[in-house]
VOGU-3710 file (C-alpha; in Angstrom, 3 decimals, decimal comma):
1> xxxxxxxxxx> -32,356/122,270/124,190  -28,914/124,148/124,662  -29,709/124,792/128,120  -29,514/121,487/130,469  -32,831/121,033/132,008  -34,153/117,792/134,280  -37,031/116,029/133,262  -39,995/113,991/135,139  -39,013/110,498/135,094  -39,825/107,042/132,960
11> xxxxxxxxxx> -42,032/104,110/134,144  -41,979/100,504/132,921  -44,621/97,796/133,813  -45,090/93,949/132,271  -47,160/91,187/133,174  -46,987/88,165/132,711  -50,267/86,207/131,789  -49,540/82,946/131,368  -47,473/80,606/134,003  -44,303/81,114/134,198
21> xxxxxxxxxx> -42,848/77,904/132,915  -44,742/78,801/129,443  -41,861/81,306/128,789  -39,208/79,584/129,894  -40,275/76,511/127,572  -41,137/78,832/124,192  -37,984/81,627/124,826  -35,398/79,393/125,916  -34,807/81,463/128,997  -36,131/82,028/132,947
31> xxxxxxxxxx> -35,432/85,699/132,449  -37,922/86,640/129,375  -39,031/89,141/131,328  -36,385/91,060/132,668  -34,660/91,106/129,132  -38,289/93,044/127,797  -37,808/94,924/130,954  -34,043/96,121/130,132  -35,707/97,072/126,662  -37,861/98,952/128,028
41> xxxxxxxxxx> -36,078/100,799/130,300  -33,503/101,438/128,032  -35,228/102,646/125,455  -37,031/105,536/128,095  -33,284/106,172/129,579  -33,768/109,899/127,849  -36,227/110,517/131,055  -34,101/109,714/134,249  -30,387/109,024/134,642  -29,929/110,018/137,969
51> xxxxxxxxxx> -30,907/106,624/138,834  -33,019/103,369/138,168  -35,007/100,641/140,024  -36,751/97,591/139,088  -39,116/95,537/141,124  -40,432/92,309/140,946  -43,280/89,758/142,471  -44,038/86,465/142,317  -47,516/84,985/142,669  -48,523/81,709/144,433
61> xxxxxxxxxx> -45,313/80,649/146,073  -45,517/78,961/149,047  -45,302/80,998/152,552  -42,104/81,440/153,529  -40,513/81,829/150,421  -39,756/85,217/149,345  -41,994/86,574/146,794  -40,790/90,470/146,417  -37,402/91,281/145,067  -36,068/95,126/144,276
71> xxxxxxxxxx> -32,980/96,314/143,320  -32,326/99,935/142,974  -28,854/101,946/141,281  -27,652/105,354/141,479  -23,992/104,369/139,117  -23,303/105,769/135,829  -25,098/103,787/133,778  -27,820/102,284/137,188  -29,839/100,382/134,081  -26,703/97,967/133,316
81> xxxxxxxxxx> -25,577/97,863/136,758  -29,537/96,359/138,011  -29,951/93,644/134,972  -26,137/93,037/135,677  -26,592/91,983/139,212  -29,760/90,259/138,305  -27,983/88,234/136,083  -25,355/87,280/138,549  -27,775/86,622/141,027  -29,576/84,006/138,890
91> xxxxxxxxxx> -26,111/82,617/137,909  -25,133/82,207/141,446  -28,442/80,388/142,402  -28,266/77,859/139,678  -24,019/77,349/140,500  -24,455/73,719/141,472  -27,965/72,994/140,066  -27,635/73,458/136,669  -30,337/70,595/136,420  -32,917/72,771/137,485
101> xxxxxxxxxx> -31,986/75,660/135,174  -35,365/75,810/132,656  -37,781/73,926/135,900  -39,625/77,066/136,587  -41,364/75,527/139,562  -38,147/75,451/141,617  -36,676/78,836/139,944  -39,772/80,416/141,835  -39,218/79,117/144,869  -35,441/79,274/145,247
111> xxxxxxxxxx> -34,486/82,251/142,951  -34,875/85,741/142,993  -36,531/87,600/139,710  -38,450/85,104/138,952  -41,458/86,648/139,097  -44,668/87,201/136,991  -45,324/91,051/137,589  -42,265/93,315/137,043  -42,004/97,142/137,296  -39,343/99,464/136,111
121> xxxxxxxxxx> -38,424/103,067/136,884  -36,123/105,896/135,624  -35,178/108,798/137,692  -34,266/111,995/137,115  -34,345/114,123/140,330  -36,421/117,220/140,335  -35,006/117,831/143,652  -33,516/115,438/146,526  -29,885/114,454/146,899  -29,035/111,708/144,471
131> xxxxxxxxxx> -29,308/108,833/147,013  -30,334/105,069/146,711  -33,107/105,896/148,947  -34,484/108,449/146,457  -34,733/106,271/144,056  -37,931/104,286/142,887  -39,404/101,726/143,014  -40,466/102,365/146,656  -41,647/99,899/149,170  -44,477/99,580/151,778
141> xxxxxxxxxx> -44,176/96,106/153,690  -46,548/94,213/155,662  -46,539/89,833/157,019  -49,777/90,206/155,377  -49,116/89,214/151,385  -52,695/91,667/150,543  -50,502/94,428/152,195  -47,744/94,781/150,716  -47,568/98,176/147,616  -44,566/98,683/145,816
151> xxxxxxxxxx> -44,641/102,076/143,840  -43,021/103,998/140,942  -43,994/107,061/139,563  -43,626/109,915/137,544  -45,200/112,619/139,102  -45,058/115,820/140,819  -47,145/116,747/143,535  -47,900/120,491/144,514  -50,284/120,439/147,477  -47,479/117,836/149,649
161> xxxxxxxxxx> -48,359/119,807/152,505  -51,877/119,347/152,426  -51,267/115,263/151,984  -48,496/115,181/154,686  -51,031/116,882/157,288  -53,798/114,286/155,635  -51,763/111,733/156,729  -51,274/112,476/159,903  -54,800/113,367/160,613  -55,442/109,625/159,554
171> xxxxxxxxxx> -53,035/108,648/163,015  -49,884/108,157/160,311  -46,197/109,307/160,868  -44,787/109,717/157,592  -40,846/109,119/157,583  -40,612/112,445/155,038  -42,321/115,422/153,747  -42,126/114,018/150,050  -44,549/113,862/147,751  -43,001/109,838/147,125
181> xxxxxxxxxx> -43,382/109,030/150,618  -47,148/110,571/151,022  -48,436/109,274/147,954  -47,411/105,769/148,756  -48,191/106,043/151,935  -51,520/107,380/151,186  -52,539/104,392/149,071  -51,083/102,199/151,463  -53,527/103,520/153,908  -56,460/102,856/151,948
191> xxxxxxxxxx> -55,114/99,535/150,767  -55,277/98,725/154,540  -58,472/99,689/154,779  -59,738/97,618/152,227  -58,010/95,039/153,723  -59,908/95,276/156,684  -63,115/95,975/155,255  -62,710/92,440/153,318  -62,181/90,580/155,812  -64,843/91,628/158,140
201> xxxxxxxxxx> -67,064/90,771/154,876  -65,814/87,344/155,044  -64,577/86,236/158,539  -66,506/83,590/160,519  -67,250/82,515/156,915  -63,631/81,393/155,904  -60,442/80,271/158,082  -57,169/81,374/157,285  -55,341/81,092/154,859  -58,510/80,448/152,700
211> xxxxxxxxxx> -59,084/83,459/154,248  -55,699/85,314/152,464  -56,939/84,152/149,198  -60,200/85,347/149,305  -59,300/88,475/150,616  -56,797/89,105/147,835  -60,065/88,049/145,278  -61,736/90,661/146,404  -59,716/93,788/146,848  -61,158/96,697/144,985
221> xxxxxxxxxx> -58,194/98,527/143,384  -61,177/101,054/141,583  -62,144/101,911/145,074  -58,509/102,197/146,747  -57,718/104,498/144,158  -60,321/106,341/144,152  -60,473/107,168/147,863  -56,747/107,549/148,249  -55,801/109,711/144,817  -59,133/112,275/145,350
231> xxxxxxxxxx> -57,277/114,641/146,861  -53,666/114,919/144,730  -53,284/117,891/143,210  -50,455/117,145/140,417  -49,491/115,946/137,247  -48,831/111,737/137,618  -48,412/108,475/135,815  -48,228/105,678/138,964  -47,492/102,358/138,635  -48,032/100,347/142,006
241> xxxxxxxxxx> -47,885/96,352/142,476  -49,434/94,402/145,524  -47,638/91,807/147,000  -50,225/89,373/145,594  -49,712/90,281/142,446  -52,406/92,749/141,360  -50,916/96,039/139,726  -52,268/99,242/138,454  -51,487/102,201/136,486  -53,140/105,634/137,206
251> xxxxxxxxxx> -53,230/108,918/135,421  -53,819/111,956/136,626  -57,366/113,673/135,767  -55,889/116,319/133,179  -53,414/113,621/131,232  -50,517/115,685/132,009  -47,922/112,826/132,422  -47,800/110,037/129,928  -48,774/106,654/130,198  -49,487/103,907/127,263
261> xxxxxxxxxx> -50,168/100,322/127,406  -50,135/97,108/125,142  -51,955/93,619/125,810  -51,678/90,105/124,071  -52,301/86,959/125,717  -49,157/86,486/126,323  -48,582/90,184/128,633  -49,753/93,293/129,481  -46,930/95,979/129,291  -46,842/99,658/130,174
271> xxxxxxxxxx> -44,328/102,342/129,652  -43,911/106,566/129,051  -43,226/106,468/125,486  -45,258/104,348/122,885  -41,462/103,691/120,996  -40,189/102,010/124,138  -43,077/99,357/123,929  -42,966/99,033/119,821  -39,291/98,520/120,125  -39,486/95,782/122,596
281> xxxxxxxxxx> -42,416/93,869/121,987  -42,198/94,573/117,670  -45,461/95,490/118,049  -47,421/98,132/115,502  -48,531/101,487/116,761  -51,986/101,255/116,489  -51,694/98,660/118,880  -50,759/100,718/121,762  -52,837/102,566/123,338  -53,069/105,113/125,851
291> xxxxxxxxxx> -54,345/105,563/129,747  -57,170/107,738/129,507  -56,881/110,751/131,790  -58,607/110,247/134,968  -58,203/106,248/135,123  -56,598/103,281/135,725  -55,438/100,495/134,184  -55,583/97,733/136,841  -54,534/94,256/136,526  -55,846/91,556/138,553
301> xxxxxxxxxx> -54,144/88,704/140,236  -55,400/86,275/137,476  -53,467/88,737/134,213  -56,957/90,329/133,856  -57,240/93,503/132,980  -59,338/96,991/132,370  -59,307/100,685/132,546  -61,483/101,997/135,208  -62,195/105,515/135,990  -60,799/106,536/139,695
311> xxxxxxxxxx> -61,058/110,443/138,998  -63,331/112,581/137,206  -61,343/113,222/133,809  -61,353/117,153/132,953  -60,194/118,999/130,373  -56,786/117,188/128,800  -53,746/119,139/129,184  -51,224/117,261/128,385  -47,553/118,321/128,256  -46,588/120,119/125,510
321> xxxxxxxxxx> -43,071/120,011/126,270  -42,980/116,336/126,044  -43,763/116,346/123,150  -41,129/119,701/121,940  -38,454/118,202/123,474  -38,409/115,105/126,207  -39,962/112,599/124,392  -38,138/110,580/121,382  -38,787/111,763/118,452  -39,299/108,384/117,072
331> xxxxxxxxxx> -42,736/108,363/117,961  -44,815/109,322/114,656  -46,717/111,405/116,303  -44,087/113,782/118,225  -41,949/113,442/114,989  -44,902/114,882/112,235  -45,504/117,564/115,477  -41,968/118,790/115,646  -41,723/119,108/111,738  -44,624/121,402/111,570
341> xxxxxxxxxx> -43,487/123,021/114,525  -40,282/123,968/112,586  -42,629/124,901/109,246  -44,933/126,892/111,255  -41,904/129,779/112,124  -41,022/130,895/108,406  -43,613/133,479/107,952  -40,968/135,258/111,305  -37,625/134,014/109,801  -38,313/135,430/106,829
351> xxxxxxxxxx> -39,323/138,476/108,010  -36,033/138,835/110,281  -33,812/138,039/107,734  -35,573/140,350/105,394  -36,383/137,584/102,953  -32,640/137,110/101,750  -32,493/133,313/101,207  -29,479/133,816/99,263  -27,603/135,503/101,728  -28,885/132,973/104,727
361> xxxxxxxxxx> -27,250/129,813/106,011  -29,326/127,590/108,018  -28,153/125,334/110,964  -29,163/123,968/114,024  -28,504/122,853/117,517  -28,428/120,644/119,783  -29,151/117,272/118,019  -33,152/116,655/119,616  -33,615/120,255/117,290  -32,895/118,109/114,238
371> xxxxxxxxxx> -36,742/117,407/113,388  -37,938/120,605/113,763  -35,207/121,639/111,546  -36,397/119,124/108,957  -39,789/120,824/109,169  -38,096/124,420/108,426  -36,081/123,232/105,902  -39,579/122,094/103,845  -40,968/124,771/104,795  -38,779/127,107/102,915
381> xxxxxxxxxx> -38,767/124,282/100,010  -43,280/125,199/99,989  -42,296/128,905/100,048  -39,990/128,706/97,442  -42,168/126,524/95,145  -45,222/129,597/95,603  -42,351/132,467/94,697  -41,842/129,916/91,694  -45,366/129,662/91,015  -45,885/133,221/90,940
391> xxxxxxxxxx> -42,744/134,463/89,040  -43,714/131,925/86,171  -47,553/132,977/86,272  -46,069/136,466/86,003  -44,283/136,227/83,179  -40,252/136,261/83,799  -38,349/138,229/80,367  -34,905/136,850/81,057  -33,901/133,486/80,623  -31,341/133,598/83,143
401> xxxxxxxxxx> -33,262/134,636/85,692  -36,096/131,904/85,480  -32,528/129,121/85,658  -31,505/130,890/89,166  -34,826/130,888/90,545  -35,885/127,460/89,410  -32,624/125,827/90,852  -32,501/127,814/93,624  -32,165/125,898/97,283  -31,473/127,253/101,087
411> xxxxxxxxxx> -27,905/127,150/101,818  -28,424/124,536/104,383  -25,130/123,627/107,265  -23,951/121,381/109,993  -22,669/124,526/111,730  -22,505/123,114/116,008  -21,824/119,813/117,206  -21,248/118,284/120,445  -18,207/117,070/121,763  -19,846/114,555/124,111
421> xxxxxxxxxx> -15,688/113,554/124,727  -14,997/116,281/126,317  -16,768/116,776/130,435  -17,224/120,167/131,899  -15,395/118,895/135,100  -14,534/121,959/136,269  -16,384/123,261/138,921  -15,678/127,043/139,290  -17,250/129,527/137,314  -14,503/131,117/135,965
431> xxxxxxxxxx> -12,582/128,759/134,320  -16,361/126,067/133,821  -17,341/128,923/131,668  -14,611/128,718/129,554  -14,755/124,944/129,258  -18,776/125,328/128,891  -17,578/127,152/125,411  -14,889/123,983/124,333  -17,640/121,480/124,383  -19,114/122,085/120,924
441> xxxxxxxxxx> -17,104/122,601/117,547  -17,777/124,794/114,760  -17,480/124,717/111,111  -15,335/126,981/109,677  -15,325/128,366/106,039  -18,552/128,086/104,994  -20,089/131,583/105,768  -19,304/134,504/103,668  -18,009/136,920/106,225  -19,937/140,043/106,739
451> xxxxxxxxxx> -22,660/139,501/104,164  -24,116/136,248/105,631  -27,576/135,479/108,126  -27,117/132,745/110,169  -30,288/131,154/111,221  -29,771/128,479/114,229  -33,074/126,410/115,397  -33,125/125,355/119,345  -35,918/123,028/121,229  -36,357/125,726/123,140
461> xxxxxxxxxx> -34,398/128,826/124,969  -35,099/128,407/128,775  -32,125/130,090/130,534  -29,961/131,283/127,529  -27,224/131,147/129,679  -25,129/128,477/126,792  -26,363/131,140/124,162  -24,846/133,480/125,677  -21,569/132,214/127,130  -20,527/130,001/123,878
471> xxxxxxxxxx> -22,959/129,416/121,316  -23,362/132,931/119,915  -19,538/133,300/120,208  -18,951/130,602/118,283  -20,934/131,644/115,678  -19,861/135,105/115,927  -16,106/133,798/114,985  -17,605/132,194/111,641  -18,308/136,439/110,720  -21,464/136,642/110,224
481> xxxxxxxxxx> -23,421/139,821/109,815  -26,536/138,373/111,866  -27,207/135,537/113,997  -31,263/134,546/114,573  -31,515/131,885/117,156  -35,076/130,351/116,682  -36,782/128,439/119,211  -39,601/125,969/118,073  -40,917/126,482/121,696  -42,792/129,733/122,963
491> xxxxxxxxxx> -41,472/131,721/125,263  -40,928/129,967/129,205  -42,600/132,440/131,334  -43,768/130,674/134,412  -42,456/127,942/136,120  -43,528/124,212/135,788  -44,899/122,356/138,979  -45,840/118,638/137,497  -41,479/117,398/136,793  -39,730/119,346/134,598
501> xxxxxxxxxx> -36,763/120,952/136,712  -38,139/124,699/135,783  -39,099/125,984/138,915  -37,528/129,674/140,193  -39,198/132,134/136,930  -35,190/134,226/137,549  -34,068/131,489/135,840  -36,331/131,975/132,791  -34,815/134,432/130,558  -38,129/135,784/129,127
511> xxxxxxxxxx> -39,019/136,358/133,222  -35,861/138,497/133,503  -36,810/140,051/129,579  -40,102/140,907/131,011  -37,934/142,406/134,124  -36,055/144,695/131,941  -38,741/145,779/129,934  -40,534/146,915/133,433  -37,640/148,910/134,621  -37,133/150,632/130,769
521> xxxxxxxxxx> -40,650/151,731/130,799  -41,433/153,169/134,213  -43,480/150,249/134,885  -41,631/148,342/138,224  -44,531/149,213/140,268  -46,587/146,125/138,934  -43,812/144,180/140,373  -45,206/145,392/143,956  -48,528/145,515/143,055  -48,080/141,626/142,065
531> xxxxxxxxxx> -46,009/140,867/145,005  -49,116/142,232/147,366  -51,400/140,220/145,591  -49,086/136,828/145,680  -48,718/137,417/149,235  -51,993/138,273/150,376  -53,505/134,720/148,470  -51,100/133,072/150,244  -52,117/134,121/153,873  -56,065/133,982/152,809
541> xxxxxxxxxx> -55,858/130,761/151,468  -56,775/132,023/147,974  -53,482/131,712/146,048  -55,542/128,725/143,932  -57,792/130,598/142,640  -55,806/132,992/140,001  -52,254/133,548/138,786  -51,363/137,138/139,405  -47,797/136,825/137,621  -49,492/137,063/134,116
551> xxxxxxxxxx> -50,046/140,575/134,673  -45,815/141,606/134,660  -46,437/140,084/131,206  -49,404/141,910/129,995  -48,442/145,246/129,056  -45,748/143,558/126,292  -46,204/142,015/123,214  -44,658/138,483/122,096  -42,334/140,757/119,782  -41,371/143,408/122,368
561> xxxxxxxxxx> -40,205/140,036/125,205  -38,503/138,320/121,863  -36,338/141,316/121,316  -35,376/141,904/124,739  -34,330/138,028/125,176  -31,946/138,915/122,257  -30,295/141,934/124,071  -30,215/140,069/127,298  -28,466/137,096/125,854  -25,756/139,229/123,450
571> xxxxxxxxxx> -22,561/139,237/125,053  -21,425/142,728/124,834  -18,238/142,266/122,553  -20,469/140,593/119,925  -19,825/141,864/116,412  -22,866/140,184/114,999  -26,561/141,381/114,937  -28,549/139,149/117,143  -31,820/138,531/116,891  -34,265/135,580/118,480
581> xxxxxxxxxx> -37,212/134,079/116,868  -40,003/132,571/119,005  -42,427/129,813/118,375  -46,115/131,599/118,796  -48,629/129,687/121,583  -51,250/129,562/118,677  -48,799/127,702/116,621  -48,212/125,305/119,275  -51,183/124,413/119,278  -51,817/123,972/115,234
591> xxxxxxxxxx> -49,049/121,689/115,953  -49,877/119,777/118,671  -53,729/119,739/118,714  -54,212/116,732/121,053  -51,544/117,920/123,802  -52,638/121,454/124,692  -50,597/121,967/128,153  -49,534/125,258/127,646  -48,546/126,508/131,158  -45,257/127,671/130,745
601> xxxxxxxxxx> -46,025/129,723/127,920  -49,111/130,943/128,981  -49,246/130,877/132,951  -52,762/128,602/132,226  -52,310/126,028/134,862  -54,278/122,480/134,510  -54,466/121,997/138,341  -55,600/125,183/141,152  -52,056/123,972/142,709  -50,463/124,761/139,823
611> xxxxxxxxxx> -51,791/128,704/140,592  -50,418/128,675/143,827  -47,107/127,593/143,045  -46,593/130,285/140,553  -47,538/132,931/143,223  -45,472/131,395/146,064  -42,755/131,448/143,404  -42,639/134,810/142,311  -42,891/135,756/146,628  -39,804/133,795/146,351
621> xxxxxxxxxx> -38,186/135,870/144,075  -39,333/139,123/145,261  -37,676/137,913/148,656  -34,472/136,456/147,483  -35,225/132,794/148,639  -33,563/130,361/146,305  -35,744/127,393/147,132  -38,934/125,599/144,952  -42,439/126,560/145,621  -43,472/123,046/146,295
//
């Protein structure tokens, strides 16, 4: 999309399930596994580059050798700099004992990464400073192997409160109030627990350390999960080790985050994004599959594995927006989605440009728009095939006019592109703006000045704050005599509580279009009557139940909202006709029938939190605090 936005972040998971020294004797190298894992990672680096971890444990090595290794990176590029050091860390342990190079016995117990179980994690930060300490994996330690959770997630909690207090009615004091901190340390309890209730299962029937090993045999991950995640209220996709080497992926009850997975007998490997795992394993789609809502895969100490429910699934929602815009498109799926996405809006471009293909250049920006561009672009191709149809079946007199129709094709352009050379450095707004409008080129000479449409497809128009400060400008010096920014996206009316960064509704421009169409029609007492309802939920405890913000959006049609996003984003010394073209909800979901999370379109939230955050944000705004909701 044109506007920046932060997304949820990326998780990476393999397993090795066959002994170590099996790799390093069929791939020629003791680091098989972090290679996949740099594959992995980098091929989900489109979700997080405010940072990066990777985490890794080895199983069966002897006590006192170290068995958990992490390293975490908030640098430019923190993927590179982690497999970098790893690298140099195995180079420096074999300096002088190059002998014992491919003996995977002593790699184990005198080298770091040299585990079986590896995890892998891409952040971008919703919110936090961008600190080492933010970043994931994050780790719970314990003398006791059985102990030990290291966790990674993508997720976004809204009922942190609730958990922190949880916690500390369990007899816990939680270092933060962060929805990382209390969801590890939350399973961490429980893990504890089931600790303990093993062992008093088995003692005075075993002596340590048989006693370790049967306690790590019979940990029930099911049952951890399901007593510790009962309560989260969020949209998640958690990977979590144990230091003995069991691991588990779980997805929240609604499917709102992603998750997929892909076993052989060689490994067991997890990711976001189904391409990530095709490109590094060369594995087929249909292969792939994905983590049902509501469960978890877990994967025992031994490489076995299973989905097992820890949540009562309800209705899927998941993201939509993944799919519009986060996701890579290289994913069959999302690509044939985005396509019709782009061939569901020509019945409305035609109709704004008043059917005058000849007349019409077609474009689009940024570069992730591309596909649903594609999917325009045959649209138009099926509509003019019909008008052929029809003026044949007609009967056309002129000879001429038959050759113009029948080779006839839309006056398609590269009109925007990014100048990823050049860096908005600048940090005040005066002179930013300015450079804001430098980073993109335009192509000249190619629009007939005055007579021409100009049709631009976007993702999606969040903020229209780059549409408004250099996009349209640009186009507006090519002359033409109307510029239709289309969005393949609905309108963003209501903020988004599960990752994306969308989280104060100001900052949507169809909020503030839904603003200006209260003021022009006498209608700002809704905003009062809202705010009274928002803040009474709040204090009776209620504010889960329903989301009162829909109503500032009732009394206006999709049209109405479209039209007044086009005057809001026009800067006033525009010579060109502006108009903006919004993806419907009901083609959304023609489009993407399997994904139906909808809430920022439609205010429809998949969790009760997700209510309460939208009323606590619109308080917010009706207060002037400039802070999240969660």
């Amino acid at each position: 999309m044109s506007d920046a936005i932060k997304h949820e972040c990326g998780i990476a998971l393999i397993r090795l399930r066959k002994p170590y020294q099996y790799y390093i004797d069929k791939y020629k190298t003791p680091l098989y596994a972090a290679r996949k894992l740099y594959l992995l990672m980098n091929k989900q680096v489109n979700r997080g580059q405010d940072g990066a971890g990777v985490a890794n444990i080895k199983l069966d090595v002897p006590p006192g050798h170290r068995y958990i290794s992490r390293y975490r990176s908030v640098e430019q590029q923190p993927v590179t700099d982690i497999f970098e050091k790893i690298d140099k860390k195995v180079r420096k342990a074999l300096k002088g004992h190059k002998e014992f190079a491919n003996d995977g016995h002593w790699l184990q117990e005198n080298v770091a990464f040299t585990g079986e179980v590896w995890m892998g994690h891409l952040r971008y930060g919703t919110h936090g400073a961008n600190e080492i300490e933010n970043c994931h994996p994050m780790l719970r330690q314990s003398n006791w192997r059985s102990r030990n959770l290291v966790v990674a997630g993508n997720f976004n909690m809204t009922n942190v409160d609730e958990l922190f207090d949880k916690l500390v009615s369990l007899g816990q004091h939680p270092k933060e109030y962060v929805d990382t901190v209390t969801v590890m340390e939350k399973i961490g309890h429980f893990l504890d627990e089931e600790n303990q209730r093993v062992f008093d299962r088995f003692k005075g029937i075993y002596e340590n350390p048989d006693l370790s090993d049967i306690i790590e045999d019979n940990l029930d991950l099911q049952r951890v999960l399901h007593r510790s995640c009962r309560d989260f209220d969020g949209g998640y996709a958690m990977v979590g080790m144990t230091g003995y080497g069991a691991s588990f992926v779980a997805r929240d009850p609604a499917g709102i985050r992603p998750a997929y997975y892909y076993a052989d007998d060689e490994v067991v490997v997890v990711a976001s994004e189904k391409p990530a795992i095709k490109t590094a394993f060369n594995v087929e789609y249909n292969q792939i599959q994905e983590v049902q809502p509501g469960h978890a895969l877990i994967i025992d100490k031994y490489g076995e594995y299973g989905e097992y429910e820890f949540r009562k699934p309800v209705e899927k929602k998941s993201c939509s927006f993944e799919r519009i815009y986060f996701s890579r498109a290289t994913d069959p799926d999302i690509y044939n989605e985005r396509k019709t996405l782009g061939k569901l809006l020509i019945p409305q471009i035609l109709k704004e440009i008043d059917y005058d293909l000849e007349n019409t250049v077609f474009s689009y920006i940024p570069n992730t728009a591309e596909t649903a561009f594609f999917g325009m672009v045959e649209g138009l191709e099926d509509y003019l095939a019909k008008q052929r149809k029809k003026a044949i079946m007609d009967g056309i007199l002129f000879e001429q006019d038959l050759e113009r129709l029948l080779t006839f094709r839309p006056r398609i352009e590269k009109l925007v592109s990014k100048d990823v050379k050049l860096r908005t450095f600048i940090t005040d707004d005066a002179h930013r703006d300015d450079m804001v409008s430098h980073v993109y080129d335009t192509t000249f000479e190619v629009i007939k000045k005055g007579k021409d449409n100009v049709v631009v497809v976007d993702d999606s128009i969040v903020r229209g704050t780059t549409l408004e400060k250099s996009i349209l400008r640009m186009l507006d010096r090519l002359g033409p005599k109307k510029i239709v920014i289309v969005s393949s996206a609905p309108q963003i009316r209501f903020p988004d509580c599960y990752g994306i960064d969308m989280s104060k509704p100001k900052e949507f421009v169809a909020f503030r279009a839904a603003l200006e169409l209260l003021k022009d029609r006498g209608l700002e007492h809704l905003l009062d009557e809202v705010y009274a309802q928002c803040v009474a939920s709040i204090e009776t405890g209620n504010a889960n139940a329903d989301n009162y913000v829909k109503a500032l959006f009732d009394p206006f049609t999709h049209e109405e909202l479209s039209r007044k996003v086009a005057e809001i984003i026009t800067p006033p010394d525009l010579k060109a006709e502006v108009a903006v073209v919004y993806q419907t909800v009901e083609n959304l979901h023609v489009a993407c029938p399997n994904h139906s999370g909808d809430w920022y379109f439609t205010g429809n939230y998949p969790t009760p939190g997700g209510n309460k955050v939208v009323n606590k944000a619109f308080v917010n705004f009706m207060e002037g605090k400039l802070v999240r909701a969660y």
